[in-house]
C-alpha positions, 0 to 999 in steps of 0.5 A: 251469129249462125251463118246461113248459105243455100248449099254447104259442101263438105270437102275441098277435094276433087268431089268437092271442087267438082260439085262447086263447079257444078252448083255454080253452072246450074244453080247461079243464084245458090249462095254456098260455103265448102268446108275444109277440115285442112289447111289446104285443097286437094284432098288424097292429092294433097296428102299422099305425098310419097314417092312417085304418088300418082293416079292409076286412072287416066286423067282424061276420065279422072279430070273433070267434064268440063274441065279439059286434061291438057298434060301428054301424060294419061297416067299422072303424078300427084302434084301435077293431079294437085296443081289441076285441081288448084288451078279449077278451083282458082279458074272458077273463084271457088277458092274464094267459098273455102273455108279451112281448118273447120271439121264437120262434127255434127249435122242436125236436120230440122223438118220444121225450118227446113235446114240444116245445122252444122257444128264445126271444130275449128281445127286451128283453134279449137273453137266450135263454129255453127252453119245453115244451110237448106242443103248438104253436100257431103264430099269428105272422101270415102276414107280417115285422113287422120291415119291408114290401116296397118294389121296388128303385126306380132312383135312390131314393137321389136323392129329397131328400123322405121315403119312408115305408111304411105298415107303418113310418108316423112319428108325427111325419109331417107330411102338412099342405099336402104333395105326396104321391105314394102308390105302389100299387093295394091296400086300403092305398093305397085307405085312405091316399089320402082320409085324407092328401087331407084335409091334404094340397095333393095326393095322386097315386095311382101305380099300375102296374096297377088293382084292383077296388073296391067302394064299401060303406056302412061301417054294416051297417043290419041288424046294427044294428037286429037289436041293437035287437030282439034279444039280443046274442049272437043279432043278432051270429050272425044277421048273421054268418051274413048276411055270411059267406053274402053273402061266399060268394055273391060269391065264387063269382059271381067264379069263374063269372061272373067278366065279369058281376061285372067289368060290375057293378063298372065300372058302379058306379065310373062311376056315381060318378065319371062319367068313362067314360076314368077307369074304362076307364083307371085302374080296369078290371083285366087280371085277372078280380075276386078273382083278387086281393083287392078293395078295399072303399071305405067310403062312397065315401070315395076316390071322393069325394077323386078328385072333389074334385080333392084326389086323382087316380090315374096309371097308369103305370110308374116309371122312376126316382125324382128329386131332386123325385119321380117320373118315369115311363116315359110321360116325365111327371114327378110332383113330391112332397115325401113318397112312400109306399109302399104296395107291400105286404107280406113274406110269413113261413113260420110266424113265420120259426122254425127247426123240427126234428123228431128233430134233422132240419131241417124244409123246409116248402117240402118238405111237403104241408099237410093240411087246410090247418092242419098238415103232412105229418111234422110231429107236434103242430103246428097254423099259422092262417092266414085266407082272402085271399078271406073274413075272416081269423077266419072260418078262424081260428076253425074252427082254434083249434075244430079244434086243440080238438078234437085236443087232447081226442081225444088225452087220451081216446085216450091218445095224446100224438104226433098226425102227418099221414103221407102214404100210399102212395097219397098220393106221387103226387099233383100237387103245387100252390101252397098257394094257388090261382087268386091272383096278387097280387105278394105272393102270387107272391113267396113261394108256393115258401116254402110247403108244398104241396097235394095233389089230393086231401082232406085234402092241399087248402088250400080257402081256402073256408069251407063246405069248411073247415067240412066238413073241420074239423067235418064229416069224422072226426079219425081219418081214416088219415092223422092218425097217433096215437102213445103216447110213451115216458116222456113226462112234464111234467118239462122235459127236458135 
């Protein structure tokens, strides 16, 4: 027997917990499932699990809407991240809609019924299981749980120590009075290097190129006394608001005075470490500041390890890896007993699922987004994907809004098949990567994988929340380019 729902919700993360919440409030009569791939919730909370794991978004921006950061810390380890989203998704019963250790495979539309079918491997026995459902939410995370990315380093096989990515950190690790080399620039290796210099003998650095960094306190001095003075609910929005804007406001710095912020950046960096060569050398970029993402130090703590003499950066590029470490094109030698590799990640297209509509492959690469949420030919089907230049939930909350309100305007139109179609005045439009002005390596690596965006509304993806608020909130859900169909015989009845 195929079981039927109203909504499946693909993920048991932070989108998919949120959306839950969302489709609950606004559409109370919507029966749903949230399928989970994993034996547990959280999603990137639950497994990155190394040292000092934690977010580099402050979490009154990151947290949910509705759903008030009461914590001191902003910035916040992993496991109190986790026990946030555990303790939503028990406060909201939607831990009583998950479905674990069922991996979406295959999602088939059928015009005809209206609905989707979903082919699901039971991870813990093998077994293929199927589901229906009228719509899908997919909030499977933008990249492969199965294993990060790592380059194909010459001689990695030689190496007679450990080599561990973040993404599949060993409980048993022992990090204590170790040489560790950790290869990378970015948030992670920005975390791990002042973590393992507290066991470690020494902790290098090994970046092949700088990023920016921002040195914050991890307590938000405001948000703390708000909730001294006020309600709940109204501290949370109230600082909210304050860094959703701050974040804007930076951002939009970077884009028009990009050298400006650069200055200030340097600046502060040499304020801290007192070594103009250091900063010149190891911490000034080639790129603009948010031409990749910035990392945020909190309370100076990797600043701190690299003046101790615990830890130390080295810019420069591999040439191969040796029985004892690294050596690199410089000719220099670094010894180690573990390298990890912070390289980043693995991008996924929508969970990596094999998607029909009408029994015809569906080649997202081939597609135009709209909105920045669905895609063009694609009926009742809504990704969340969150901003690379803002917190994530930011985005994933005017999502699960919008799906919402889809969802209702459906039922009061009496229609059960929504599509975005191009228009012929849409065919000829330029054709962009769905994400702009953003060159991160695991970026660039995957963006021919993605739909594409237009040069117009609403084929953009803005990655920009005030515009994102415009667009899902502002602008009319009949807009000529959301397709409304009846369906023929489209019942709850699973379908053969």
């Amino acid at each position: 027997m195929i079981q039927y729902v109203d909504v499946v919700i693909v993920g048991a993360g932070l989108s998919g917990i949120g959306s839950a919440c969302h489709l609950q409030n606004l559409c109370p009569n919507k029966s749903y499932l949230i399928l989970e791939s994993r034996k547990s919730m959280g999603g990137t909370w639950d497994i990155f699990r190394y040292p000092g794991v934690r977010s580099d978004s402050d979490m009154h921006t990151l947290g949910y809407s509705f759903k008030p950061w009461c914590h001191e810390k902003a910035i916040a380890d992993g496991p109190s991240i986790l026990n946030y989203l555990i303790e939503t998704a028990k406060e909201y019963n939607i831990d009583q809609h998950i479905r674990y250790e069922q991996r979406v495979t295959k999602a088939s539309w059928s015009t005809e019924h209206a609905r989707w079918t979903i082919e699901i491997q039971r991870t813990d026995t093998g077994e293929t299981v199927k589901y229906q459902c009228n719509f899908l939410l997919m909030c499977a995370g933008y990249y492969q749980y199965q294993a990060g990315y790592t380059p194909n380093f010459s001689g990695r096989e030689r190496f007679k120590g450990q080599i561990v990515h973040p993404q599949k950190w060993p409980t048993d690790l022992n990090c204590q009075g170790k040489k560790i080399i950790v290869i990378g620039s970015g948030a992670t290796a920005a975390t791990l290097v002042p973590e393992l210099a507290k066991m470690a003998e020494q902790v290098v650095m090994l970046q092949r190129s700088p990023s920016y960094f921002l040195a914050l306190p991890d307590r938000d001095i405001v948000a703390n006394f708000l909730r001294k003075i006020l309600p709940e609910q109204w501290a949370y929005a109230i600082t909210r608001w304050k860094n959703t804007s701050l974040q804007q406001f930076f951002y939009r710095a970077t884009r028009t005075r990009p050298d400006k912020i650069k200055r200030f950046l340097l600046k502060r960096i040499g304020k801290t470490l007192g070594n103009k060569e250091a900063v010149d050398t190891h911490f000034t970029p080639s790129y603009a500041p948010w031409d990749q993402r910035l990392c945020i130090v909190p309370n100076n703590d990797f600043f701190k390890a690299i003046k101790s003499g615990k830890a130390s950066v080295v810019t420069d590029h591999i040439d191969r890896f040796t029985e004892t470490g690294v050596e690199l094109a410089s000719g220099q030698s670094l010894e180690a007993d573990i390298i990890v590799t912070a390289t980043g990640l693995k991008l996924s297209v929508l969970g990596d699922t094999q998607f029909e509509v009408d029994d015809e492959p569906v080649n997202f690469s081939k597609t135009y987004t709209y909105k920045g949420i669905m895609c063009s030919g694609v009926p009742n089907l809504i990704s969340t994907f969150g901003y690379i230049n803002a917190s994530w939930t930011l985005h994933a909350d005017l999502i699960a809004e919008y799906a919402g309100k889809i969802i209702n305007h459906m039922d009061a139109t009496g229609h059960r098949q929504c599509t975005p179609q191009l228009r012929d005045k849409d065919r000829n439009m330029s054709a962009r990567p769905w994400i702009t002005d953003f060159s991160s390596g695991y970026i660039q690596r995957s963006m021919h994988l993605f739909p594409k965006q237009g040069d117009h509304e609403p084929w953009i993806n803005p990655q920009n929340y005030n515009r994102d608020k415009k667009l899902l909130r502002d602008k009319p859900i009949e807009d000529g380019v959301l397709i409304f169909n009846h369906s023929r015989e489209a019942t709850k009845k699973p379908v053969k």
